[in-house]
Legacy VTK file of the C-alpha trace (Angstrom):
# vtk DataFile Version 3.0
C-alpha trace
ASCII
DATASET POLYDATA
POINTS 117 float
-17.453 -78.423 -164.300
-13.523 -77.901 -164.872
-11.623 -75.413 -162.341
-8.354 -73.632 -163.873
-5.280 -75.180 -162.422
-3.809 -72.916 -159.369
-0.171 -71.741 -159.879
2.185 -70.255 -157.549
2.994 -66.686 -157.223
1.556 -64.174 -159.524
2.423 -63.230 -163.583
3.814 -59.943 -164.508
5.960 -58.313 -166.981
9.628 -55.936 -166.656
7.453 -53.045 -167.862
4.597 -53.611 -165.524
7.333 -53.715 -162.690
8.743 -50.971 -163.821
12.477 -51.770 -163.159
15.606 -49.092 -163.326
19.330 -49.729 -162.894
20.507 -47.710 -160.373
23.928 -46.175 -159.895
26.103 -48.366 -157.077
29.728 -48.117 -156.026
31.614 -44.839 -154.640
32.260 -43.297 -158.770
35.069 -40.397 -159.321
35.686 -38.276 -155.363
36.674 -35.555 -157.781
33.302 -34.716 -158.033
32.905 -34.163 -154.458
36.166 -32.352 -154.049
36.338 -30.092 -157.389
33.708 -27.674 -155.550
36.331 -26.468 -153.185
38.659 -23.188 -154.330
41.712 -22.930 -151.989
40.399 -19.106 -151.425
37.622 -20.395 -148.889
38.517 -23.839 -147.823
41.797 -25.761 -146.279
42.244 -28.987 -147.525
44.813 -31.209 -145.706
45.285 -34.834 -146.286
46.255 -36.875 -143.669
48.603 -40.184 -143.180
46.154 -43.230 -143.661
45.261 -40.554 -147.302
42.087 -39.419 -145.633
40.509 -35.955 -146.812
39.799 -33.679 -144.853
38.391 -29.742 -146.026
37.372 -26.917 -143.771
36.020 -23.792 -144.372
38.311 -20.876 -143.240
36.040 -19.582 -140.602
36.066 -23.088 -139.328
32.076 -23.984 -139.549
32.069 -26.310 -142.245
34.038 -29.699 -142.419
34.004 -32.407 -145.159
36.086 -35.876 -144.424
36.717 -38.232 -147.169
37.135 -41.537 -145.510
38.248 -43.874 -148.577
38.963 -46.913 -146.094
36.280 -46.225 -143.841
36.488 -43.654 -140.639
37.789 -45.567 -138.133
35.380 -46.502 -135.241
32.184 -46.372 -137.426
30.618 -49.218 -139.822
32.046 -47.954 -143.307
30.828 -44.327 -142.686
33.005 -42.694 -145.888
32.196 -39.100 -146.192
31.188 -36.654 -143.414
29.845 -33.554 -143.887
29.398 -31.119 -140.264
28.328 -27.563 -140.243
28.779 -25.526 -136.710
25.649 -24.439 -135.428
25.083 -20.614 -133.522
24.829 -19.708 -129.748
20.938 -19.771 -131.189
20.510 -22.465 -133.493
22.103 -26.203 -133.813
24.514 -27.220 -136.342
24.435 -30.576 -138.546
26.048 -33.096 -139.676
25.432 -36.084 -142.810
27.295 -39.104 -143.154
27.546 -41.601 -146.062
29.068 -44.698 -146.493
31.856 -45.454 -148.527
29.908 -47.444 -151.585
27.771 -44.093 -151.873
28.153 -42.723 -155.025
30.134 -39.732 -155.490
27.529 -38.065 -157.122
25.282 -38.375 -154.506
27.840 -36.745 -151.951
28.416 -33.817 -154.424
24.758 -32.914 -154.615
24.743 -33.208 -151.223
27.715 -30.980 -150.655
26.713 -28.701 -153.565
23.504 -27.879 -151.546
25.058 -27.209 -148.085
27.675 -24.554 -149.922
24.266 -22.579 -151.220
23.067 -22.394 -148.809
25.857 -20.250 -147.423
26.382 -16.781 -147.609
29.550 -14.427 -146.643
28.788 -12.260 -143.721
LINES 1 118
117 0 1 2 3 4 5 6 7 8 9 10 11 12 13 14 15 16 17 18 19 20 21 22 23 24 25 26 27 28 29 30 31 32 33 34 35 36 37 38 39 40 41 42 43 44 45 46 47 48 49 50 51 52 53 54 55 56 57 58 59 60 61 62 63 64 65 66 67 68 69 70 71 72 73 74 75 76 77 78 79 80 81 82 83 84 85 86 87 88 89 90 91 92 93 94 95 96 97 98 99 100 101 102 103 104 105 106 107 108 109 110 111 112 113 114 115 116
């Protein structure tokens, strides 16, 4: 009687695992900031080159941190919205490496959800 020699780990193939490349690095801000008009939304940029865009009524805020906010751990885009007397606002932050695309989706989302009163 013969037993089959015992390898290490296990055998599989790329397909079988299935593997994707996946988009890393911050891409083009552009896409982020292109879905602003200057009708509804200040945009200011600030010494240390830092964006910063606000709604006109003041509820919504986006920062652009290309360096990093200072005091956080790399936080690179901020997105707030004000709450009501009656309901909570929110805020999402990314870090600096996410990708731009995934901030504009993000962004493009919050701004359907709103509506002129």
């Amino acid at each position: 009687m013969t037993a089959a020699p015992v390898s290490p780990g296990f055998s599989t193939t790329i397909q079988a695992l299935r593997l994707r490349e996946w988009q890393l690095g911050p891409g083009q801000p552009t896409l982020v900031m292109d879905q602003f008009s200057a009708n509804d939304f200040h945009v200011v940029v600030d010494d240390r080159a830092d964006v910063h865009v606000s709604s006109k009524d003041g509820r919504f805020y986006l920062g652009w941190y290309p360096l990093g906010r200072p005091g956080t751990d790399g936080e690179g885009w901020k997105i707030a919205v004000t709450g009501t007397a009656k309901v909570p606002g929110y805020n999402i932050s990314f870090h600096t490496q996410t990708p731009a695309d995934v901030v504009a989706a993000a962004v493009a989302r919050v701004l359907e959800t709103s509506r002129p009163l």
